[in-house]
ROGUPA-917740 format. One record per atom (N, C-alpha, C): y negated, z, x. Coordinates in pm, whole numbers, padded with zeros to 5 digits, always signed. Layout:
% residues N
YZX/...
% end
This chain:
% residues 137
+00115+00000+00085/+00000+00000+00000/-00122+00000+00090/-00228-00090+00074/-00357-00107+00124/-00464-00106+00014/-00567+00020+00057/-00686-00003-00030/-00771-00108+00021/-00823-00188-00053/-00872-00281-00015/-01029-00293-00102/-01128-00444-00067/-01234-00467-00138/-01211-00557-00233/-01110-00639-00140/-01072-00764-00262/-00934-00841-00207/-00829-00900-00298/-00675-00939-00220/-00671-01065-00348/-00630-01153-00297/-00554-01274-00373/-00435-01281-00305/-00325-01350-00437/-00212-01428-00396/-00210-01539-00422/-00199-01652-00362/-00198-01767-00354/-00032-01864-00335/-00034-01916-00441/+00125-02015-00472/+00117-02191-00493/+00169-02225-00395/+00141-02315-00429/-00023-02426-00447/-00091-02360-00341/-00280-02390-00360/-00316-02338-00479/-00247-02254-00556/-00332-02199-00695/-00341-02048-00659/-00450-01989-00713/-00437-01851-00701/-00355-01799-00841/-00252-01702-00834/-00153-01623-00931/-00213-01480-00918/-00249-01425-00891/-00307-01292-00866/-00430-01244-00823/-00521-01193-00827/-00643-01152-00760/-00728-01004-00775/-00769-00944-00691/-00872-00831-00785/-00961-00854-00692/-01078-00873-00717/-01210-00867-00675/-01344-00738-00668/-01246-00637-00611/-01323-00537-00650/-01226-00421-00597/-01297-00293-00538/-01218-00200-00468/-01084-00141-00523/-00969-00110-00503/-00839-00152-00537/-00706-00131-00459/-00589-00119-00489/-00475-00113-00381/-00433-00275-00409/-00426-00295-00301/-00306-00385-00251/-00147-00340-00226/-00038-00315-00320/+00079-00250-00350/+00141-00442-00281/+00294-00363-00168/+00385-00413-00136/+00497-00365-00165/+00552-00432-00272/+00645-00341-00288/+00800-00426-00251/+00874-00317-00153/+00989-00331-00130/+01141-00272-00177/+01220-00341-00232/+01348-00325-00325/+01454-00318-00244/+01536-00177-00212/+01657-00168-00180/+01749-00132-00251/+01897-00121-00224/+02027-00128-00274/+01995+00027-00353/+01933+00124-00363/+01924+00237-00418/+01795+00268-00494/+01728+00142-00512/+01633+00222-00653/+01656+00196-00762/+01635+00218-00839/+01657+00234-00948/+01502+00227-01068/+01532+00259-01269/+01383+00226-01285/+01325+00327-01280/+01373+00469-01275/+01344+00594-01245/+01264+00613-01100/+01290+00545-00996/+01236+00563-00911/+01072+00434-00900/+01106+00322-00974/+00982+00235-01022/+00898+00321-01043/+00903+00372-01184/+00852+00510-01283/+00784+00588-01214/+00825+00627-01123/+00747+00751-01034/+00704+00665-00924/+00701+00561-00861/+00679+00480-00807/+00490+00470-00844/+00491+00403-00970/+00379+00393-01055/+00327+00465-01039/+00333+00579-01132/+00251+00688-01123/+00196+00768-01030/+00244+00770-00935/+00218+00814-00781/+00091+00710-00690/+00168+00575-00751/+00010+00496-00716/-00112+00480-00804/-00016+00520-00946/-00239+00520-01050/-00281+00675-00974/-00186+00749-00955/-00281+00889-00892/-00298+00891-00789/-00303+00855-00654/-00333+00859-00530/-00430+00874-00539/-00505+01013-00471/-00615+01018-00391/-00635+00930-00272/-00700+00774-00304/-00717+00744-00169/-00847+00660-00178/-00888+00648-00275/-01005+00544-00292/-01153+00659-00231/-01234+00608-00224/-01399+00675-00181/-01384+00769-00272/-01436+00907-00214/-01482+01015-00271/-01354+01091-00307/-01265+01037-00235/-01095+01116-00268/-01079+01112-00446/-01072+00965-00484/-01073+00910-00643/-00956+00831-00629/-00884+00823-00739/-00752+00792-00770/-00802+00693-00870/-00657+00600-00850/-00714+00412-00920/-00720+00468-01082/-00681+00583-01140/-00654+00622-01266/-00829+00680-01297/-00889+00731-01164/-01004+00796-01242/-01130+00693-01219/-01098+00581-01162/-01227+00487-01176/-01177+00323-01241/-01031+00345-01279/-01008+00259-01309/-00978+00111-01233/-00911+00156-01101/-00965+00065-01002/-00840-00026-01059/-00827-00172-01035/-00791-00236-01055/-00610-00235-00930/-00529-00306-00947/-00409-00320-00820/-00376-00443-00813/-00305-00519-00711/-00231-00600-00705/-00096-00551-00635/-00005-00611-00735/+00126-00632-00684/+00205-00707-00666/+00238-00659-00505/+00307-00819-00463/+00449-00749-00397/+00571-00830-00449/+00724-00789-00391/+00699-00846-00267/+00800-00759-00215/+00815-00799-00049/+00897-00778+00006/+00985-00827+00014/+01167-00799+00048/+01175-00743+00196/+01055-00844+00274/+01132-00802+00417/+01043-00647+00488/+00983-00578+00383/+00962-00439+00407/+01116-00380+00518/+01190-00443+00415/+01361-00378+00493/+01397-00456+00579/+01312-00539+00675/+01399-00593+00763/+01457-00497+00871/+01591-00539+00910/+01681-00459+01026/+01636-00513+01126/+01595-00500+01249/+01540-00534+01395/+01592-00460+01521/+01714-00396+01502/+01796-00306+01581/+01859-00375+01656/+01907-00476+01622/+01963-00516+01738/+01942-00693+01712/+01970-00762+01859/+01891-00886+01856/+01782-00935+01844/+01738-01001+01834/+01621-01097+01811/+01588-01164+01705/+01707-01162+01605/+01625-01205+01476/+01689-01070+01394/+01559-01071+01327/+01546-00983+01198/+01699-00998+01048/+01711-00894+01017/+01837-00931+00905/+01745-00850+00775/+01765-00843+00668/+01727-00792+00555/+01844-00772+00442/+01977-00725+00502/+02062-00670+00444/+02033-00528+00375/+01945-00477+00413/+01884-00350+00389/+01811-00330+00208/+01742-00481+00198/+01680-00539+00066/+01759-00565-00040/+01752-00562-00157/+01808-00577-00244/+01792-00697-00298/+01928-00758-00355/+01908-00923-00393/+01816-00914-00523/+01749-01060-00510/+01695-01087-00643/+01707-01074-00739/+01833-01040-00764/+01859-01043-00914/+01866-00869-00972/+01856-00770-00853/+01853-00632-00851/+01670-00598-00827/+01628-00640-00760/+01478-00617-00695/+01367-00721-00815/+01409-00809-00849/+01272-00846-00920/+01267-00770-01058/+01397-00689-01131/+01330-00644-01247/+01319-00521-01219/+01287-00466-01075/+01262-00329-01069/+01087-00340-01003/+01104-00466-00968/+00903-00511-00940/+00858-00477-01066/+00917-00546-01128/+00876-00605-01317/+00837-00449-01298/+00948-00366-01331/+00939-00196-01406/+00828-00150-01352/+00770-00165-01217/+00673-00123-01146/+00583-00152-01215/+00539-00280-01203/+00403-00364-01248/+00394-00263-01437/+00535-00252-01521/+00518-00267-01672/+00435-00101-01671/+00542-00004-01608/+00496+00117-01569/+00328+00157-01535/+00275+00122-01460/+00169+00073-01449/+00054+00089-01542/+00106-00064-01583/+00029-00131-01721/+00024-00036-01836/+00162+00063-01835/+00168+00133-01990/+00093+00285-01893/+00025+00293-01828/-00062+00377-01756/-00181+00376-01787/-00230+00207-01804/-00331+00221-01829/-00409+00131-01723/-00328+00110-01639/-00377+00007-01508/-00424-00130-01514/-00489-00170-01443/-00560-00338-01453/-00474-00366-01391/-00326-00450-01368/-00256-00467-01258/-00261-00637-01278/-00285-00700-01131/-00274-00840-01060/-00118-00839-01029/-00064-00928-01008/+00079-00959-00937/+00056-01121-00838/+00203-01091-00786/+00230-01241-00717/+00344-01279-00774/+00386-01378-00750/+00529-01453-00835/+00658-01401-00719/+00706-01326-00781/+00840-01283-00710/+00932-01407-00708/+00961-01443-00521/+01064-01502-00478/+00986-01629-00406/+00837-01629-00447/+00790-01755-00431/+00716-01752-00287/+00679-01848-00203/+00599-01844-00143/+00486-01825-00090/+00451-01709-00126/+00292-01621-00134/+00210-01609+00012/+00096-01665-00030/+00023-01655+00117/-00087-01513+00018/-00102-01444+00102/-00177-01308+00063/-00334-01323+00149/-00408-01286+00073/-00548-01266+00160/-00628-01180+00112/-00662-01075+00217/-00678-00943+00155/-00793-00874+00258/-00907-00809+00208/-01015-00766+00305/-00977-00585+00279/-00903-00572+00407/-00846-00398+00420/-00983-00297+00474/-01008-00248+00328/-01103-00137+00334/-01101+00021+00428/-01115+00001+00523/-01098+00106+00640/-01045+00116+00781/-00945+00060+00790/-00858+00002+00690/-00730+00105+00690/-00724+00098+00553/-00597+00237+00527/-00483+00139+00482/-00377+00167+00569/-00254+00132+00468/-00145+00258+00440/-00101+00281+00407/-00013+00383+00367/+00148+00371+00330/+00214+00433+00378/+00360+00385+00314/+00423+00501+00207/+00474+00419+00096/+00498+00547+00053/+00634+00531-00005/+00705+00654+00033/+00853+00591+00029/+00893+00728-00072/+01007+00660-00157/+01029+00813-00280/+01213+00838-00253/
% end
């Protein structure tokens, strides 16, 4: 997660996502053990974060998010030279636990942006501080 000023996702030369205005930039990564319980608290943990100016949470100014999946959060790099992402959860396990994220969210109360899960996303994002944070449940 990055607070940011402003982040687009871009597919294909079209923009699919954007917030224009102070905000997290959420990466979210899907392994073999989450579940929508852990989405759920996932969410809520990011509308409340104290991390925006003035130690304000995206819930008390309403800040807007984007969310974008990101599989190779889990890449393995232990041994060799190329990266493995056995660690990630397949598509068909990880995109409806993005979904639960993003819906979670939304039934929060959140302005939430997305990117198209699976697709080729070029991200462009101006990192406010720049804070990124990991937050693992």
């Amino acid at each position: 997660m990055q607070r940011v000023t402003q982040a687009s996702v871009t597919v294909d030369g079209q923009v699919v996502g954007a917030i224009g205005e102070p905000g997290l930039a959420v990466l979210v990564g899907i392994t073999h053990d989450d579940t929508r319980a852990k989405a759920a608290k996932l969410a809520a943990k990011l509308w409340g974060l104290r991390i925006l100016d003035g130690e304000k949470s995206c819930s008390d100014v309403s800040a807007p998010l984007l969310v974008i999946s990101q599989f190779t959060l889990y890449a393995e790099t232990s041994k060799g030279r190329r990266p493995t992402w056995i660690n990630a959860a397949p598509g068909p396990v990880a995109e409806p636990l993005v979904e639960a994220v993003v819906a979670e969210l939304r039934a929060l109360g959140a302005h939430v942006e997305t990117g198209r899960f699976g697709a080729d996303m070029k991200v462009a994002l101006v990192n406010d501080g720049p804070v990124t944070i990991i937050v693992d449940l």
